[in-house]
C-alpha positions as CSV (number, residue, x, y, z in Angstrom):
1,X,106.4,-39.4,223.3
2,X,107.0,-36.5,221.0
3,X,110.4,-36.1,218.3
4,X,111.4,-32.8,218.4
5,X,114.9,-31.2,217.1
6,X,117.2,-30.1,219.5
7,X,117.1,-27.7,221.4
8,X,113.3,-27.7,223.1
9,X,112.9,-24.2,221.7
10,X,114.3,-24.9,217.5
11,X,111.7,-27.6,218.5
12,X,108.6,-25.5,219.1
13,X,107.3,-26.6,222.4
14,X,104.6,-24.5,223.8
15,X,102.1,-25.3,226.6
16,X,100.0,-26.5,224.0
17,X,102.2,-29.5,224.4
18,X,101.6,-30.3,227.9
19,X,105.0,-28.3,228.5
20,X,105.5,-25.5,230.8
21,X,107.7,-22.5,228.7
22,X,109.3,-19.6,230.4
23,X,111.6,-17.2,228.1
24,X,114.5,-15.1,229.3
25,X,116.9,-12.6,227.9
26,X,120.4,-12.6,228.7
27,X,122.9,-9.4,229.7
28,X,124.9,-11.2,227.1
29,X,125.3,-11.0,223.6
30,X,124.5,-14.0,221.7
31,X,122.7,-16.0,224.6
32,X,119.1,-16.9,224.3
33,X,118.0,-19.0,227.6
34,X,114.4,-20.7,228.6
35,X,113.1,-23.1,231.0
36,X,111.0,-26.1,230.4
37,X,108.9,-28.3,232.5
38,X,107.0,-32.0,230.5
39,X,103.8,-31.0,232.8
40,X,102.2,-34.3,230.8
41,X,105.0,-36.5,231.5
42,X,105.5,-37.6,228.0
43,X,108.6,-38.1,228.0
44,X,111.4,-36.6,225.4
45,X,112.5,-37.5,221.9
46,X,115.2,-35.0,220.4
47,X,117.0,-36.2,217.2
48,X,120.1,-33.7,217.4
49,X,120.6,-31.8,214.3
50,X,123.7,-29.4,213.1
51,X,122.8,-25.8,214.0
52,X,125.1,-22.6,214.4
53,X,124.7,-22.3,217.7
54,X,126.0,-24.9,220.8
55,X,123.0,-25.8,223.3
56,X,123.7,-26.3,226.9
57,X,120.8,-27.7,228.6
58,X,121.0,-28.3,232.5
59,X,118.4,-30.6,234.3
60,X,116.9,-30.2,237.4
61,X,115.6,-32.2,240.2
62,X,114.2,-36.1,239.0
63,X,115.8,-34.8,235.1
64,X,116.7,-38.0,233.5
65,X,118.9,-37.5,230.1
66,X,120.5,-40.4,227.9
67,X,122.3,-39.6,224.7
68,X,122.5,-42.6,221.5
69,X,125.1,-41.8,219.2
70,X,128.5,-42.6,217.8
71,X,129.7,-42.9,221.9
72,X,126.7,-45.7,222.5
73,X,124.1,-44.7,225.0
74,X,125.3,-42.7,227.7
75,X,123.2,-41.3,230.4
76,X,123.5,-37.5,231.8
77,X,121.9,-34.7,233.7
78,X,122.5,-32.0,231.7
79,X,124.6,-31.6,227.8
80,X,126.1,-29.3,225.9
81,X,125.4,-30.0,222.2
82,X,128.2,-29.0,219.6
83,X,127.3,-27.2,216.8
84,X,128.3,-30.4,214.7
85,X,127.2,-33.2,217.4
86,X,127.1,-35.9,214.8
87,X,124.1,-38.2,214.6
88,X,122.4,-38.5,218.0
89,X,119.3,-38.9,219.7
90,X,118.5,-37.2,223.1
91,X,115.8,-39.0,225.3
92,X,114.5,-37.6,228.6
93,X,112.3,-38.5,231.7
94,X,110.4,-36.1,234.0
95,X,112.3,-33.3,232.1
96,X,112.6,-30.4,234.2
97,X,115.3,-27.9,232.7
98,X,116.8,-24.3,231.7
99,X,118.6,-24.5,228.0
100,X,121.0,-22.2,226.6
101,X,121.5,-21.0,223.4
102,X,125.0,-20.0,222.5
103,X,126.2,-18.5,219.2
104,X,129.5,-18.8,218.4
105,X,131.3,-15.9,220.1
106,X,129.3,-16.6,223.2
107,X,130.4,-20.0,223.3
108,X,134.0,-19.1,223.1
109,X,133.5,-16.8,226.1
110,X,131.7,-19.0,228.1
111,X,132.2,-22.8,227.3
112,X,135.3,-22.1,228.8
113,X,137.1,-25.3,226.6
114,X,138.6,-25.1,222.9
115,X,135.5,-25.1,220.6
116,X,137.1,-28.3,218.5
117,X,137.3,-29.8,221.6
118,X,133.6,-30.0,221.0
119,X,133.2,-30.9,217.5
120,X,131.2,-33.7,217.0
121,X,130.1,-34.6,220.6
122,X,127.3,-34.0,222.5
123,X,128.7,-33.8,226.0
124,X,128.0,-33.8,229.5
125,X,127.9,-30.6,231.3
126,X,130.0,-32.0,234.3
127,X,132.8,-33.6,232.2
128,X,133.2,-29.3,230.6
129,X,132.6,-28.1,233.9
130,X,133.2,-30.0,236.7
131,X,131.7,-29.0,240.2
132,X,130.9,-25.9,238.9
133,X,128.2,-27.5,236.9
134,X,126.9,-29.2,240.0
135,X,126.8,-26.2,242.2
136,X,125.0,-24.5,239.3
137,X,122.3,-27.1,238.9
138,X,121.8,-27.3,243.5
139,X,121.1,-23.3,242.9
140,X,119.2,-23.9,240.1
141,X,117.1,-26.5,241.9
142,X,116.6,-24.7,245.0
143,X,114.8,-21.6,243.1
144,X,111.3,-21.1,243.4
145,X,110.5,-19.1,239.8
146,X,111.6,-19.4,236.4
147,X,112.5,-15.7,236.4
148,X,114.9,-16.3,239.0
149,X,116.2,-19.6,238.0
150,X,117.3,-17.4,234.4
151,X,118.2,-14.7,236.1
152,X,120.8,-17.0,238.0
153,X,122.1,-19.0,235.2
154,X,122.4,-15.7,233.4
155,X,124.4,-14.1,236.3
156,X,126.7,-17.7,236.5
157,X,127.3,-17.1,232.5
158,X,127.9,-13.3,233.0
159,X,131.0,-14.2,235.9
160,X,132.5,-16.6,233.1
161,X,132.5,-14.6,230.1
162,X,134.4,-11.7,232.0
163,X,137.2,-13.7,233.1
164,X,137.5,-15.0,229.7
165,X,139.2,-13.7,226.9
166,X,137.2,-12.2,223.6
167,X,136.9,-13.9,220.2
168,X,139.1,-11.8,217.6
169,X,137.2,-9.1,216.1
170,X,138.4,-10.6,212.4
171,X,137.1,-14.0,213.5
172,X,133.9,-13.0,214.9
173,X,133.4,-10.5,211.5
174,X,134.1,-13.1,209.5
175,X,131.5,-15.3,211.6
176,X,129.0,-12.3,211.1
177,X,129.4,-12.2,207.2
178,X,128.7,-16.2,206.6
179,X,125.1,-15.7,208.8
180,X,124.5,-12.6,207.0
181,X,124.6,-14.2,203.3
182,X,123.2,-17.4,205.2
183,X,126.3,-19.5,203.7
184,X,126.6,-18.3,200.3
185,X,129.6,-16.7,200.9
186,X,133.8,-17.0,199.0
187,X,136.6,-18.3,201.4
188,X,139.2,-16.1,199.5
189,X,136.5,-13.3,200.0
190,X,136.3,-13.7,203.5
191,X,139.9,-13.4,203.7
192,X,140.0,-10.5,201.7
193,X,137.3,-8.5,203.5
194,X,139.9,-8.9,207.2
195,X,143.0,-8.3,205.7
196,X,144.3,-12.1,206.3
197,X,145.7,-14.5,204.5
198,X,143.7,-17.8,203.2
199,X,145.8,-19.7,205.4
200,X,145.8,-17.4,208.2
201,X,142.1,-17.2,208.4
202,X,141.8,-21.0,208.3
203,X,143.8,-21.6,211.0
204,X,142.2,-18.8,213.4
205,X,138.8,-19.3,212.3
206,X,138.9,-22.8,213.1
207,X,140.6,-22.5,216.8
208,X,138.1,-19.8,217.8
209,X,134.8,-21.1,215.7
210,X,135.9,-24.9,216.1
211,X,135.4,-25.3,212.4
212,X,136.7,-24.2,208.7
213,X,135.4,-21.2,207.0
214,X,134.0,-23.2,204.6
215,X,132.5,-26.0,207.3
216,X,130.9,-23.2,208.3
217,X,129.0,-21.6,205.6
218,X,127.9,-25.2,205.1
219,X,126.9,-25.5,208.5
220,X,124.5,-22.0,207.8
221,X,123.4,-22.6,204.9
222,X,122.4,-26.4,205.8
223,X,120.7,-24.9,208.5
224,X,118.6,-23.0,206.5
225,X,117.6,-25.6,204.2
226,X,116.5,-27.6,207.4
227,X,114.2,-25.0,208.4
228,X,112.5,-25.0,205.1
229,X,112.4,-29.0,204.7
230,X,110.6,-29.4,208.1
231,X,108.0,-26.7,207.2
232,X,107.2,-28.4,204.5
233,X,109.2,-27.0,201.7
234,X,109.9,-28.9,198.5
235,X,113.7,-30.3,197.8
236,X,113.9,-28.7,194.7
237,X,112.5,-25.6,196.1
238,X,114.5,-25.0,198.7
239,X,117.7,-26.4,197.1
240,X,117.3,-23.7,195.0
241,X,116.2,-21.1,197.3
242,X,119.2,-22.2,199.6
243,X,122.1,-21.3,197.3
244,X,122.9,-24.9,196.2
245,X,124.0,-25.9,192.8
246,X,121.7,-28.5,192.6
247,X,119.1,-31.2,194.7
248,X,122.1,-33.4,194.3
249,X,124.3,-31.0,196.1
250,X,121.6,-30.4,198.6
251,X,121.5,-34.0,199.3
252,X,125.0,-35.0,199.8
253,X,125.3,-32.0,202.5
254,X,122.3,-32.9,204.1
255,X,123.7,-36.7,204.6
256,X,127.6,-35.5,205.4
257,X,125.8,-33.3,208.4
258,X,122.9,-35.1,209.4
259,X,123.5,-38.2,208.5
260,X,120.4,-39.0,206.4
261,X,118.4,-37.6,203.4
262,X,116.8,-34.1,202.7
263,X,113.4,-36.7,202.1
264,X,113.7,-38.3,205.9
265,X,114.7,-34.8,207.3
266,X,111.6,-33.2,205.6
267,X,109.5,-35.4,207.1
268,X,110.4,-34.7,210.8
269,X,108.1,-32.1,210.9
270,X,105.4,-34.9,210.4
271,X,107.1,-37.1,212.5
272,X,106.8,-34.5,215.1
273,X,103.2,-34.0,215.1
């Protein structure tokens, strides 16, 4: 049994792996989608990291999903990952599934629930979406091709974004800016460049994004650093390459998101091998 990051796709799994990978684009902005199928029967390992996006992964058929965190251990079906989920571990059996990929403004469209209601959790699809989320996954199921089981979840997401309303054009600029500069970015700037107060932008930001300004840029920025760790990139190196002050600085944000050190999360891309 493999450890991977979450999602299946951050995590790199090709058929190399004894998986079965299908890719699909999305009529959506902001929505990246793919289905995977553990030919091998390994079995699934996920430690859940921080990442600006939210991951929705819905399981199919004999799908067996338990998440370990700050809740316990808590069985499920199919998740939807926060962008902040907290410490967690995802383990599956026979994993048969389609995962989504939602940035930010897609989320807000779709998700269909207050982003901060989501902050921090890593939650089952059925509690956000009720029998929805069941009929989805019996459609899902009874589809004979990859191409049409993304074509269908993509159709299903398409319905609930137009009947929802849009993220602020301020908020999702603002959003835009902190990926741009990958973090390294001035809250009182980010004001400035949409006309809002400080306190103004804190409050909207955070209702539509689900966290701070300045979470956020941590949130990019740590996701960066990440990246670079588990290829193999030195901590002073990529500390320094990541905009932080020091490896100090790089460590502390490392443990307030993950929940462990820049040393254990560089060597996940060992642990994953």
């Amino acid at each position: 049994m493999r450890t991977q990051q979450v999602g299946l796709t951050r995590g790199g799994r090709d058929a190399d792996d004894g998986w079965e990978v299908a890719h699909g684009g999305s009529s959506l902005e902001g929505v990246v989608m793919a289905g995977f199928r553990d030919r091998a029967a390994a079995g699934l390992d996920m430690r859940v990291l921080p990442q600006p996006a939210v991951i929705v992964v819905i399981g199919l058929r004999e799908t067996r999903l338990a998440v370990d965190g700050s809740g316990g251990h808590r069985p499920m079906t199919s998740l939807v990952a926060s962008m902040t989920p907290g410490p967690a571990r995802i383990r599956g059996e026979r994993v048969e599934c389609v995962e989504v990929r939602l940035t930010p403004r897609a989320a807000y469209t779709v998700l269909g629930v207050a982003p901060h209601e989501l902050h921090g959790s890593v939650t089952s699809l059925e509690d956000l979406w009720g029998p929805q989320a069941l009929r989805l996954v019996a459609r899902l199921a009874d589809t004979g091709s990859w191409a049409e089981r993304l074509a269908l979840t993509d159709a299903f997401l398409t319905e609930r974004a137009a009947a929802a309303p849009a993220m602020s054009p301020e908020v999702a600029g603002v959003w835009d800016t902190i990926v741009a500069r990958r973090g390294r970015v001035r809250i009182t700037d980010l004001a400035a460049s949409c006309g809002w107060s400080r306190k103004r932008l804190w409050s909207r930001f955070g209702a539509q994004i689900g966290l701070t300004p300045k979470r956020a840029a941590m949130l990019v920025r740590f996701d960066h650093a990440a990246r670079a760790l588990t290829s193999g990139g030195s901590i002073g190196d990529v500390a320094l390459a990541c905009g932080y002050a020091d490896q100090s600085h790089l460590h502390r944000d490392v443990l307030a998101l993950a929940g462990f050190t820049p040393s254990a999360l560089a060597a996940m891309n060992t642990s994953a091998g």
